[in-house]
C-alpha positions in Angstrom: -90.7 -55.6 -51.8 -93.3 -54.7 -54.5 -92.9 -51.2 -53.8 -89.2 -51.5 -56.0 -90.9 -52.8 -58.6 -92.5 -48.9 -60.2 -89.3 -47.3 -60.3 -89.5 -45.0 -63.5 -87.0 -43.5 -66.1 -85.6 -44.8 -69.1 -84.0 -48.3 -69.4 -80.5 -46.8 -69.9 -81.2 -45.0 -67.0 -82.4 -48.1 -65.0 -79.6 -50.3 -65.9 -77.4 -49.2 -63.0 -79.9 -49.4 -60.3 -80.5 -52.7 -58.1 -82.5 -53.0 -55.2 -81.7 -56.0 -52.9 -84.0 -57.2 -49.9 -82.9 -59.8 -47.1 -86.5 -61.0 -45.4 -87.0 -63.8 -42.6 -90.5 -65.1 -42.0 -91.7 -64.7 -38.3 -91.8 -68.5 -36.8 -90.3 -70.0 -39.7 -86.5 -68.4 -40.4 -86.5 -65.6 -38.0 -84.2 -67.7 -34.9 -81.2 -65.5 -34.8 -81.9 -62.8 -37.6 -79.9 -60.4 -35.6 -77.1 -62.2 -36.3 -77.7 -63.2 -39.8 -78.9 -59.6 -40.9 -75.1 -58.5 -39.8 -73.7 -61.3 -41.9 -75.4 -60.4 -44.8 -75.0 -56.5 -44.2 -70.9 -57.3 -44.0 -71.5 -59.3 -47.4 -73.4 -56.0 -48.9 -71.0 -53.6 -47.6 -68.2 -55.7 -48.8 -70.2 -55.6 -52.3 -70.2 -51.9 -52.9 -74.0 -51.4 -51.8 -74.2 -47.9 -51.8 -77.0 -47.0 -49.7 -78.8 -49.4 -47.1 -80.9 -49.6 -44.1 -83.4 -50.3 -41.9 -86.7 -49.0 -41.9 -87.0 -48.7 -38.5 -84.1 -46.8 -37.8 -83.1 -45.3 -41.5 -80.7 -45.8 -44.1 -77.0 -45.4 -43.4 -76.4 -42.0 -45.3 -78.9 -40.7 -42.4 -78.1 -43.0 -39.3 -74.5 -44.2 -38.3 -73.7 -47.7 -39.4 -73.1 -48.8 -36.2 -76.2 -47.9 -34.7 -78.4 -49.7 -37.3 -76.1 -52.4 -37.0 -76.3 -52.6 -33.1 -79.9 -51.9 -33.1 -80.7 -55.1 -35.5 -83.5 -56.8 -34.0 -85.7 -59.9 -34.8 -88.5 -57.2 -36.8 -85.9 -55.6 -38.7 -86.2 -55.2 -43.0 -82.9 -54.5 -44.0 -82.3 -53.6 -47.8 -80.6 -51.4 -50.1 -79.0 -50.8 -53.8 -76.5 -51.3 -55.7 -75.2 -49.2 -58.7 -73.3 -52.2 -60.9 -74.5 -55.6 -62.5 -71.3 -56.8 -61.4 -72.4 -56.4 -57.6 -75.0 -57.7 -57.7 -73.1 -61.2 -59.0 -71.0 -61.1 -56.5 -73.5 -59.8 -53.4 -75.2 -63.2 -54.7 -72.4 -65.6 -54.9 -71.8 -64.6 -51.3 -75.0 -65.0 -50.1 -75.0 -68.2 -51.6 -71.9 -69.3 -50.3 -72.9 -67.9 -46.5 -76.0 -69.8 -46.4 -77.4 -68.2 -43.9 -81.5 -69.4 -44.9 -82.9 -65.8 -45.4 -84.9 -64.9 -48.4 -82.7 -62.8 -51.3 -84.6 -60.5 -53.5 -83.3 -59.0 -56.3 -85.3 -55.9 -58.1 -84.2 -54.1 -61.3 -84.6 -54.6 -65.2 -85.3 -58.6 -65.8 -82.7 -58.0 -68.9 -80.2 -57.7 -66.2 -81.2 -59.4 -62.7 -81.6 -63.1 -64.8 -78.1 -63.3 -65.8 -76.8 -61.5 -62.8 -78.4 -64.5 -61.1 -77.3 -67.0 -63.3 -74.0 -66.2 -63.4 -73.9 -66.8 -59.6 -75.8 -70.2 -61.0 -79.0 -69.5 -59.1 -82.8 -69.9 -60.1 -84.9 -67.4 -58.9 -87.8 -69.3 -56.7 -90.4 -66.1 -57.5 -90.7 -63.3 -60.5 -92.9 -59.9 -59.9 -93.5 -58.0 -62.7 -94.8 -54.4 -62.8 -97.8 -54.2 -65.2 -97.2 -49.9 -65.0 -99.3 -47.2 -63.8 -103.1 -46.8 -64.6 -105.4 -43.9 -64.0 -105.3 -40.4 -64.6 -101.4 -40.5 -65.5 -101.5 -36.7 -66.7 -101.2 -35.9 -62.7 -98.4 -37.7 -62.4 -95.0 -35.4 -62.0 -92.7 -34.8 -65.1 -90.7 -38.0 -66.0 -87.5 -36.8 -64.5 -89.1 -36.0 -61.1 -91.0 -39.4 -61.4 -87.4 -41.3 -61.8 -86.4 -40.0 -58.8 -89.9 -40.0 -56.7 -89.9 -43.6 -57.6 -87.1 -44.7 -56.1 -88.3 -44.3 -53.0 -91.2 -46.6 -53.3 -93.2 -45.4 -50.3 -93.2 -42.0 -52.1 -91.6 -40.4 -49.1 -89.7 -37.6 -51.4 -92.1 -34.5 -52.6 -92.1 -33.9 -56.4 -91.6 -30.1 -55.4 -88.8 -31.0 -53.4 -87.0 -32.9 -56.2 -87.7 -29.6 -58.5 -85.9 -27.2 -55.8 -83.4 -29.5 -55.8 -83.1 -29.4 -59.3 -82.9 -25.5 -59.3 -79.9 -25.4 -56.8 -78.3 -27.7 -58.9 -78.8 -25.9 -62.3 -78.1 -22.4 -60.8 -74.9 -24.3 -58.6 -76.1 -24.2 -55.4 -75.3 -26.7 -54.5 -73.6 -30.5 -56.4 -75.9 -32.8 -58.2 -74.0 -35.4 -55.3 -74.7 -33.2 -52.5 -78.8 -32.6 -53.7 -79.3 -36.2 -54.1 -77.5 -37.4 -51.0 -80.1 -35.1 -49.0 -82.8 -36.7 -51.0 -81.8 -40.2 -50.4 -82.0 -39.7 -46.4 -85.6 -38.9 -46.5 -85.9 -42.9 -47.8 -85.6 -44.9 -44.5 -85.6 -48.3 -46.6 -82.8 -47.6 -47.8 -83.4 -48.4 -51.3 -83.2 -44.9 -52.7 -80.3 -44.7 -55.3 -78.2 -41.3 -54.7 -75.8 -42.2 -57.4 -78.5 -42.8 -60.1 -79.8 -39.7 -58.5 -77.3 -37.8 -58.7 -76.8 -38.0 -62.7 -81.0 -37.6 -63.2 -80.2 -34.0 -61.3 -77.5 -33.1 -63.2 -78.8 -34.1 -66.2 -82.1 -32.2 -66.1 -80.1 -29.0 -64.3 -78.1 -29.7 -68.4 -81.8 -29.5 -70.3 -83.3 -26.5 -68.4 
C-alpha cells in the first residue's frame, strides 16, 4: 500500500483523490476472501469508487467487471479510488457495518482521511506518512506529469506518454476524459484516478 503514499500535485489538487485497499493475511484472515472481496467490491461500487481492480487481472476501465469479479481468488489485492470525502465516509461506515474481518486502508491528505474516518467513528490501527522524494530531484518529470505518473505508484505510465497526451488534448484530439481514461488502464491496481486525471490534462492543455 505504500506505493499511494508519493502521489504528487498540489493539495487542492489532492483533496479529491482517495485510494482505498482491502488486504487479508495468508493463514490468518484469508478463509473465504473470494467471497468477502465481492462484498466489499458491491460496498465500493455502491460508494461511487471510480476506478478499481485487481492486479492480477486489471482495473475495471480495462477488464469487464464481471470477469474480475468471477476471477476473485484467495491471492487477489483488490483496490481502487475514490474522487469525494463524502465516499469515502460512507465506503467506511459500510465496511464497518459488513464486518467482514479484512484490513481497510485509506490513503490521501491526513487533513482529510482523519475526519473521513472519524466521522464513520473509527480509529485508524496504523499511519504511514511519506517523508517525499530525495536524490537528484532535477530528473524528476515536470510537476504536472509527476501528478499524474504518481498515481500510478508502480510507475507504470511513461512521462512522455502523459506529454502526448497532453498535446492531443491542447490541440483537441482528443477529450481531457478520453486521454486520461486510456492512461488509467495502463494501472492494473486500479488506483489510478482518471477523474483527477482528467482536470490535470485539461488544465496544463489551458497553460501551454
Amino acid at each position: 500500500m505504500t506505493h499511494s503514499l508519493h502521489r504528487f500535485g498540489s493539495i487542492e489538487s489532492q483533496r479529491n483523490d482517495f485510494v482505498w485497499f482491502i488486504y487479508q493475511s495468508k493463514g490468518i484472515n484469508d478463509v473465504d476472501f473470494e467471497e468477502k472481496a465481492r462484498r466489499a467490491i458491491t460496498i465500493a461500487e455502491k460508494c461511487g469508487s471510480e476506478n478499481w481492480g485487481d492486479v492480477k487481472l486489471g482495473c475495471k476501465l480495462k477488464c469487464p467487471v464481471n470477469e474480475i469479479v468471477t476471477n476473485l481468488s484467495r491471492q487477489s489485492r483488490i483496490r481502487g479510488v475514490f474522487t469525494k470525502r463524502e465516499q469515502v465516509v460512507e465506503f467506511l461506515k459500510e465496511m464497518k457495518k459488513a464486518d467482514l474481518g479484512l484490513s481497510v486502508i485509506i490513503s490521501g491528505l491526513l487533513d482529510e482521511v482523519l475526519p473521513s474516518c472519524e466521522e464513520a467513528e473509527l480509529t485508524p490501527h496504523t499511519i504511514n506518512y511519506s517523508l517525499g522524494v530525495w536524490g537528484k530531484k532535477d530528473l524528476l518529470p515536470e510537476e504536472d506529469v509527476l501528478a499524474v505518473t504518481s498515481m500510478c505508484g508502480h510507475h507504470m505510465i511513461a512521462a512522455n506518454l502523459i506529454r502526448k497526451k497532453m498535446e492531443e488534448v491542447k490541440k483537441g484530439r482528443k477529450s481531457a476524459e478520453k486521454a486520461a481514461e486510456e492512461l488509467a488502464v495502463l494501472c492494473p491496481c486500479g488506483i489510478f484516478n482518471q477523474v483527477r486525471a482528467a482536470r490535470i490534462l485539461q488544465e496544463a492543455a489551458v497553460k501551454a
